[in-house]
Biopython code that builds the backbone (N, CA, C, O; Angstrom):
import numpy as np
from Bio.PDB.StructureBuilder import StructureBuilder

atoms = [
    (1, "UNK", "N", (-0.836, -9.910, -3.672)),
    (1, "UNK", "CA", (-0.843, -8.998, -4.782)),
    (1, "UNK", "C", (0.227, -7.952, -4.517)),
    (1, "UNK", "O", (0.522, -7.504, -3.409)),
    (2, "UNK", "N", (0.815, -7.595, -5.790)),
    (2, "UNK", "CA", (2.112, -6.375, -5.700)),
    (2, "UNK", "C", (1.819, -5.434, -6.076)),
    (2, "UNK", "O", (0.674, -5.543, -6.513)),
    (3, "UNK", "N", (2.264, -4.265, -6.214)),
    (3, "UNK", "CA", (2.308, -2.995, -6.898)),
    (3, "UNK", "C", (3.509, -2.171, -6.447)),
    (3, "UNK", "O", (4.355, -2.656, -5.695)),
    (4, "UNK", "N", (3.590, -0.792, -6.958)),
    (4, "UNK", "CA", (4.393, 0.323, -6.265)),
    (4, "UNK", "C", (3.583, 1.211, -6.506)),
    (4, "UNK", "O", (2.570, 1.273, -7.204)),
    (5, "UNK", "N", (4.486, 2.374, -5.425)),
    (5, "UNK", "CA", (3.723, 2.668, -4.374)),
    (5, "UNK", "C", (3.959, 4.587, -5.416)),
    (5, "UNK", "O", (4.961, 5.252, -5.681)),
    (6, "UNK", "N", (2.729, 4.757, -5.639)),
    (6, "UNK", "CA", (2.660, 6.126, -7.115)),
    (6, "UNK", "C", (2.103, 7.544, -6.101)),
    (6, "UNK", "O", (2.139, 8.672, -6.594)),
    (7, "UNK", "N", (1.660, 7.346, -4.830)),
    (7, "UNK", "CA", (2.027, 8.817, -4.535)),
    (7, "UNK", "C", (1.544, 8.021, -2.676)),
    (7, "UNK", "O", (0.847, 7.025, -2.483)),
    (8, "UNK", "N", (2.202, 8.889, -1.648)),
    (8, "UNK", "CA", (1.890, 8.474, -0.320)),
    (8, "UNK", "C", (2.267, 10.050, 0.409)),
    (8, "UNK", "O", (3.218, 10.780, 0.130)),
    (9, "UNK", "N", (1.211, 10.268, 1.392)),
    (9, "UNK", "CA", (1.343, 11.756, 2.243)),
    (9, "UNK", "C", (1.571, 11.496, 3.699)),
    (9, "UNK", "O", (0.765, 11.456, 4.628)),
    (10, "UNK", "N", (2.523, 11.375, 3.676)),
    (10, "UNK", "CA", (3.224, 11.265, 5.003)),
    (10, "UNK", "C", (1.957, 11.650, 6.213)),
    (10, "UNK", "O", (1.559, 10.770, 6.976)),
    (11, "UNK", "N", (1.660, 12.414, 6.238)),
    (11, "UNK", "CA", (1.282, 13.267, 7.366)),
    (11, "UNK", "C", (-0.778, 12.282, 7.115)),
    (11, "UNK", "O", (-1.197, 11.459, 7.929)),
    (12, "UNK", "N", (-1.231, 12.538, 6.400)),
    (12, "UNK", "CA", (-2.398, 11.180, 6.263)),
    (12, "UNK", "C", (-2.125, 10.331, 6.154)),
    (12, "UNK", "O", (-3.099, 9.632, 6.433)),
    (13, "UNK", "N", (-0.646, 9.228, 5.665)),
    (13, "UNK", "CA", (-0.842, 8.199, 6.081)),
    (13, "UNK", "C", (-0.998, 7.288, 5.372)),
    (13, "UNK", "O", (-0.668, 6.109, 5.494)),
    (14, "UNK", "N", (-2.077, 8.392, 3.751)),
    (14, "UNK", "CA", (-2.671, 7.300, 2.762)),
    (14, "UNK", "C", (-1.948, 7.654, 1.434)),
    (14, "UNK", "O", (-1.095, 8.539, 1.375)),
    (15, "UNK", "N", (-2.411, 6.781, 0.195)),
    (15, "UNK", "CA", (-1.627, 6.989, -0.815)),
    (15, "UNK", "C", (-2.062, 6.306, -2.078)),
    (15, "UNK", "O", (-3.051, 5.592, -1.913)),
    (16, "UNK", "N", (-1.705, 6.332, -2.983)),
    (16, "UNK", "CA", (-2.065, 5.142, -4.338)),
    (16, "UNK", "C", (-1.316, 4.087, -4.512)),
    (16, "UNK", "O", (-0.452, 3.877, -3.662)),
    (17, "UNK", "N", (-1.458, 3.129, -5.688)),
    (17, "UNK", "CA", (-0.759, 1.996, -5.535)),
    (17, "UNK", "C", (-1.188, 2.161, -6.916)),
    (17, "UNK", "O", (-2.336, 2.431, -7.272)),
    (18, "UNK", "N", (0.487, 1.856, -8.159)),
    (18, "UNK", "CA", (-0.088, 1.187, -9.330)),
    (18, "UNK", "C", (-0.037, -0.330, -9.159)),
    (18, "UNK", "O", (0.959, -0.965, -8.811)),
    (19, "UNK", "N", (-0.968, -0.713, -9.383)),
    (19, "UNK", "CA", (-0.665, -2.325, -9.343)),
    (19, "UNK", "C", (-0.066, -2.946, -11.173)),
    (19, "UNK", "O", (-0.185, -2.496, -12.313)),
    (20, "UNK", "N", (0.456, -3.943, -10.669)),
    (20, "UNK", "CA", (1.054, -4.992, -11.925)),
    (20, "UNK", "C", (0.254, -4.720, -13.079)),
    (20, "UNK", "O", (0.900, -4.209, -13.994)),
    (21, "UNK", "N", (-1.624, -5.014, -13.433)),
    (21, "UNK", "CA", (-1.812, -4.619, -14.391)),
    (21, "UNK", "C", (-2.193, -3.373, -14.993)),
    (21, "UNK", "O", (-2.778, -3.324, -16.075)),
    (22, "UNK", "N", (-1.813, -2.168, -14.187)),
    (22, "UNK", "CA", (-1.853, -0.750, -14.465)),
    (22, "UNK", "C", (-2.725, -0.092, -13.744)),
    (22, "UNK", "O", (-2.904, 1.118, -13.880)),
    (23, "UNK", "N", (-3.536, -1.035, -12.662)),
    (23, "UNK", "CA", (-4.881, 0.323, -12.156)),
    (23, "UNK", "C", (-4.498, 0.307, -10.950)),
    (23, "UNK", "O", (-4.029, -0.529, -10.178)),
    (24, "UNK", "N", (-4.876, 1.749, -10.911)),
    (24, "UNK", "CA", (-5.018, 2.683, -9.610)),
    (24, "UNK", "C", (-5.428, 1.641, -8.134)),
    (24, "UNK", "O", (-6.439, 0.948, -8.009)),
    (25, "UNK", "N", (-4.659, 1.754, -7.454)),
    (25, "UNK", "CA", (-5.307, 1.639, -6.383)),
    (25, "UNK", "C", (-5.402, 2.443, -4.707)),
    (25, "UNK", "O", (-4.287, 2.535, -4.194)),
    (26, "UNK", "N", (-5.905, 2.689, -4.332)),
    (26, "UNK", "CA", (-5.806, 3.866, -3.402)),
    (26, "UNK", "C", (-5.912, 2.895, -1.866)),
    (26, "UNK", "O", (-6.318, 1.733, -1.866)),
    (27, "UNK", "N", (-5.448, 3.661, -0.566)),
    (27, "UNK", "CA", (-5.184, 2.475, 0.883)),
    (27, "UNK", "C", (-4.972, 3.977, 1.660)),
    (27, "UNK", "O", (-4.428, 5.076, 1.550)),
    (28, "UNK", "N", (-5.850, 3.129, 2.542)),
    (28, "UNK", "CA", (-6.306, 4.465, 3.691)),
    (28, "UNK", "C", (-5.614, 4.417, 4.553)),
    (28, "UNK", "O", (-4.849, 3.453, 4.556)),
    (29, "UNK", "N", (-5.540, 5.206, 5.474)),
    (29, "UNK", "CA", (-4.268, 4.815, 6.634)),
    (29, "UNK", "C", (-4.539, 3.811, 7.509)),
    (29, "UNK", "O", (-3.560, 3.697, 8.245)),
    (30, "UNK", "N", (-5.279, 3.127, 7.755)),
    (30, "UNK", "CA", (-5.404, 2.196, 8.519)),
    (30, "UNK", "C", (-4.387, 1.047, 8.122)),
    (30, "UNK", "O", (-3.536, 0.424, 8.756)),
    (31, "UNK", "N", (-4.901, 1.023, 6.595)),
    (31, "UNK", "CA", (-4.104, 0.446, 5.488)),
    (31, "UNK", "C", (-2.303, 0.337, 6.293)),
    (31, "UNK", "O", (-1.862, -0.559, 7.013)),
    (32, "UNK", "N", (-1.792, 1.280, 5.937)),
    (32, "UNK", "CA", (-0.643, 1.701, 5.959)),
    (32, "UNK", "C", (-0.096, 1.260, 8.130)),
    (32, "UNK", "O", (0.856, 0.581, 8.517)),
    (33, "UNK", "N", (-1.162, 1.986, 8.987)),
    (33, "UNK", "CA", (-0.491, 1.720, 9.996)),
    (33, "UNK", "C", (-0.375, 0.306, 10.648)),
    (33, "UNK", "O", (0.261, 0.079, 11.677)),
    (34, "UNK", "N", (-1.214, -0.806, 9.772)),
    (34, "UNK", "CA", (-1.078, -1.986, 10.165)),
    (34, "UNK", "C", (-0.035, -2.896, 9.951)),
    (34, "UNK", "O", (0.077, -4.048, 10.369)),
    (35, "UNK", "N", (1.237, -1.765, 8.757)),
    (35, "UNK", "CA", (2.009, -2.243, 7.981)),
    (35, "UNK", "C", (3.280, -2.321, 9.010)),
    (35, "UNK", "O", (4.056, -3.255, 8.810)),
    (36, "UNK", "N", (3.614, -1.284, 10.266)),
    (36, "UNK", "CA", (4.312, -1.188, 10.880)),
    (36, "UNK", "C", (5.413, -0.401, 10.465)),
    (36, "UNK", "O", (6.380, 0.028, 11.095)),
    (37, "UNK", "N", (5.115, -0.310, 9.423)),
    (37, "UNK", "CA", (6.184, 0.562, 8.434)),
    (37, "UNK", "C", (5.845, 2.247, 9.214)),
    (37, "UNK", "O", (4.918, 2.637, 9.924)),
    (38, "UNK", "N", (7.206, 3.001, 8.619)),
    (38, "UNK", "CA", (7.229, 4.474, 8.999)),
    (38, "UNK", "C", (7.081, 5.428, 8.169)),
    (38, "UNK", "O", (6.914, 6.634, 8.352)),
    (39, "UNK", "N", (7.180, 4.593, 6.913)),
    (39, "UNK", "CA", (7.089, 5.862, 5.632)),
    (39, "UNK", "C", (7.302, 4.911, 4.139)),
    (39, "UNK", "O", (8.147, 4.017, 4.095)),
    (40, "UNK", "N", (6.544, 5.198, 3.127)),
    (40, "UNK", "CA", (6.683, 4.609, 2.147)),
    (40, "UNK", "C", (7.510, 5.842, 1.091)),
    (40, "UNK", "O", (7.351, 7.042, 1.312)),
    (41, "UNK", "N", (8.489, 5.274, -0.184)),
    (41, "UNK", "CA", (9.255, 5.878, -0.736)),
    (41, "UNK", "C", (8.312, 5.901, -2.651)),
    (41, "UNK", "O", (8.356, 4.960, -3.444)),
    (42, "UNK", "N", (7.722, 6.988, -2.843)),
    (42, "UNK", "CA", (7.413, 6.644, -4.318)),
    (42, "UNK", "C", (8.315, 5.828, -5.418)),
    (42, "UNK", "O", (9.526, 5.978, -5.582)),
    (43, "UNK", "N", (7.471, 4.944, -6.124)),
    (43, "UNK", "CA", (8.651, 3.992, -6.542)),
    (43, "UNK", "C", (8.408, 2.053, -6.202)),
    (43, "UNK", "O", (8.382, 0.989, -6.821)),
    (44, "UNK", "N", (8.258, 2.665, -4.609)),
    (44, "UNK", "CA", (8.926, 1.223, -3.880)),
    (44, "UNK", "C", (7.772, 0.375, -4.491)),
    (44, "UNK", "O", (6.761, 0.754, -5.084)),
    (45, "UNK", "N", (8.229, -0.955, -4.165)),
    (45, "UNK", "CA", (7.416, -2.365, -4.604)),
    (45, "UNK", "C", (6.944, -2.992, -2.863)),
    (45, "UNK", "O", (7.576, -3.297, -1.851)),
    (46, "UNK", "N", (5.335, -2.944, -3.311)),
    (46, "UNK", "CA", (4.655, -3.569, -1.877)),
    (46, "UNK", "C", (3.769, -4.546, -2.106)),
    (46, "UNK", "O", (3.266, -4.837, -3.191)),
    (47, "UNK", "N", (3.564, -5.110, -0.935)),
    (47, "UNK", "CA", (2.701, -6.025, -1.085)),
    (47, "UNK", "C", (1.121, -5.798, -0.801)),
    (47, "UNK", "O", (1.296, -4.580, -0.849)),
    (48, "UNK", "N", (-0.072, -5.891, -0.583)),
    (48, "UNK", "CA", (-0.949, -5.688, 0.120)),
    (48, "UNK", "C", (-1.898, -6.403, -0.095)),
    (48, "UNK", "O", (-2.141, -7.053, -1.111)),
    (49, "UNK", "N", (-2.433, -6.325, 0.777)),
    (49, "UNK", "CA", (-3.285, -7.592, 1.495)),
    (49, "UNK", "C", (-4.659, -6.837, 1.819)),
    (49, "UNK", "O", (-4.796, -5.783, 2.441)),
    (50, "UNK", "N", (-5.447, -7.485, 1.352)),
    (50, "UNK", "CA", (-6.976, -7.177, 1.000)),
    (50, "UNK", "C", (-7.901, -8.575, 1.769)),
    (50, "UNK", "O", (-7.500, -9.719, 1.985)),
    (51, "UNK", "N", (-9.405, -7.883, 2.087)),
    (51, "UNK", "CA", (-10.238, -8.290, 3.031)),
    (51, "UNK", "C", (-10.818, -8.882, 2.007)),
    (51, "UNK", "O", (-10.385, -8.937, 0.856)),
    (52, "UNK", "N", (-12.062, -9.445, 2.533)),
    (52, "UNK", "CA", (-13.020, -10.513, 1.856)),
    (52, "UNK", "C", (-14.193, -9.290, 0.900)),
    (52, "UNK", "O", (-15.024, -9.754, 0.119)),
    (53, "UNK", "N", (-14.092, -8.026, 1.091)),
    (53, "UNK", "CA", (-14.873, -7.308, 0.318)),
    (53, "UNK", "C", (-13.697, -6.554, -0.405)),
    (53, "UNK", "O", (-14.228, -5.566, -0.913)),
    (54, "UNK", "N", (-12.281, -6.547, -0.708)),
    (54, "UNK", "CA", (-11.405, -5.979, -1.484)),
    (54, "UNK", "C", (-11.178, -5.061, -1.371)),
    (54, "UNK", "O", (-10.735, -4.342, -2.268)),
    (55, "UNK", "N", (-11.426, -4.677, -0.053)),
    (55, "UNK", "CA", (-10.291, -3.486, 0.765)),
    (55, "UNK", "C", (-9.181, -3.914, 1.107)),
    (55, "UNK", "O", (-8.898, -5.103, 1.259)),
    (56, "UNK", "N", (-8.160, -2.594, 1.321)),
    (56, "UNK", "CA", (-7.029, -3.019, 1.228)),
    (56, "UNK", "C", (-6.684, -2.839, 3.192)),
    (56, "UNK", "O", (-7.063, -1.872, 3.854)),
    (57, "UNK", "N", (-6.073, -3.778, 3.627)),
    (57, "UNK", "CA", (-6.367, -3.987, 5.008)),
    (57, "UNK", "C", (-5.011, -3.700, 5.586)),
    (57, "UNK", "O", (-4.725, -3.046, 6.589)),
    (58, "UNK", "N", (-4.172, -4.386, 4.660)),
    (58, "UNK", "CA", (-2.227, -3.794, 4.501)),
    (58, "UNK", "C", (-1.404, -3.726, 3.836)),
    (58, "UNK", "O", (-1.446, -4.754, 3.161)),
    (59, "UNK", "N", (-0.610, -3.152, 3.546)),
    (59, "UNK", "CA", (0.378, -2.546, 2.876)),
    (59, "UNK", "C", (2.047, -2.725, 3.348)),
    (59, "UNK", "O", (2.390, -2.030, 4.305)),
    (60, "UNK", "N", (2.860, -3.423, 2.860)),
    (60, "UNK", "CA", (3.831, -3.944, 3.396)),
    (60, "UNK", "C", (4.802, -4.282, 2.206)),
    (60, "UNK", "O", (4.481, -4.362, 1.021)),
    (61, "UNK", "N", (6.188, -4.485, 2.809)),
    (61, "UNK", "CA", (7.015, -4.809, 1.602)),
    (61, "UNK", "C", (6.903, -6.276, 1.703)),
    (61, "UNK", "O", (6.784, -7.086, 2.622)),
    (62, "UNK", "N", (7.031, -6.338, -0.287)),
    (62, "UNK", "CA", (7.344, -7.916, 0.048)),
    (62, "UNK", "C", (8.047, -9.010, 0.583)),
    (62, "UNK", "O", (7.766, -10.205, 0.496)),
    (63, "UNK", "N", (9.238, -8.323, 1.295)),
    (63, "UNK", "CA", (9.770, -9.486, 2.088)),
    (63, "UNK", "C", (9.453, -9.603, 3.388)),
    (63, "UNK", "O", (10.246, -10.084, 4.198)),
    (64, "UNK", "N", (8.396, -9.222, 3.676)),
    (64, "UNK", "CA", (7.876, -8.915, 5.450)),
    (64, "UNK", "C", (6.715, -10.448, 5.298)),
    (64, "UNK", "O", (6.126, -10.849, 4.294)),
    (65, "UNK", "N", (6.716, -10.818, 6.219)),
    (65, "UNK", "CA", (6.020, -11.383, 6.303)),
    (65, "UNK", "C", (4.869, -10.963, 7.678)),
    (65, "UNK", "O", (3.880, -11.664, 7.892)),
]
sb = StructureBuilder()
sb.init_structure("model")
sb.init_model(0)
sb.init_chain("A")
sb.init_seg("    ")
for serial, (resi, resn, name, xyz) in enumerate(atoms, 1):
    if name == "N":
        sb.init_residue(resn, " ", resi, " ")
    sb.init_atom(name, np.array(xyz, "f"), 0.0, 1.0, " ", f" {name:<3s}", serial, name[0])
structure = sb.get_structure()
């Protein structure tokens, strides 16, 4: 699943996500530090990857595998 990335706080870590069909989605920092990433840019297009109860587990660009 894709989205971009509609607000992220550096310093927590966490942030929202509009996804493709318009809703909100929010990713906690765990989210984010599993991504390996250092900072997300409002705007950008990510990927994220969700658990078997539809938490969001990571957050990554789409060409990362």
């Amino acid at each position: 699943m894709q989205g971009t990335v509609a607000t992220f706080d550096g310093t927590t870590r966490t942030g929202t996500l509009l996804l493709d069909d318009g809703t909100e989605l929010s990713f906690p920092a765990r989210a984010f530090d599993a991504s390996g990433l250092r900072l997300l840019r409002l705007g950008q297009r990510v990927r994220i990857d969700r658990d078997a109860t539809g938490e969001v587990v990571r957050v990554t660009l789409p060409t990362m595998d």
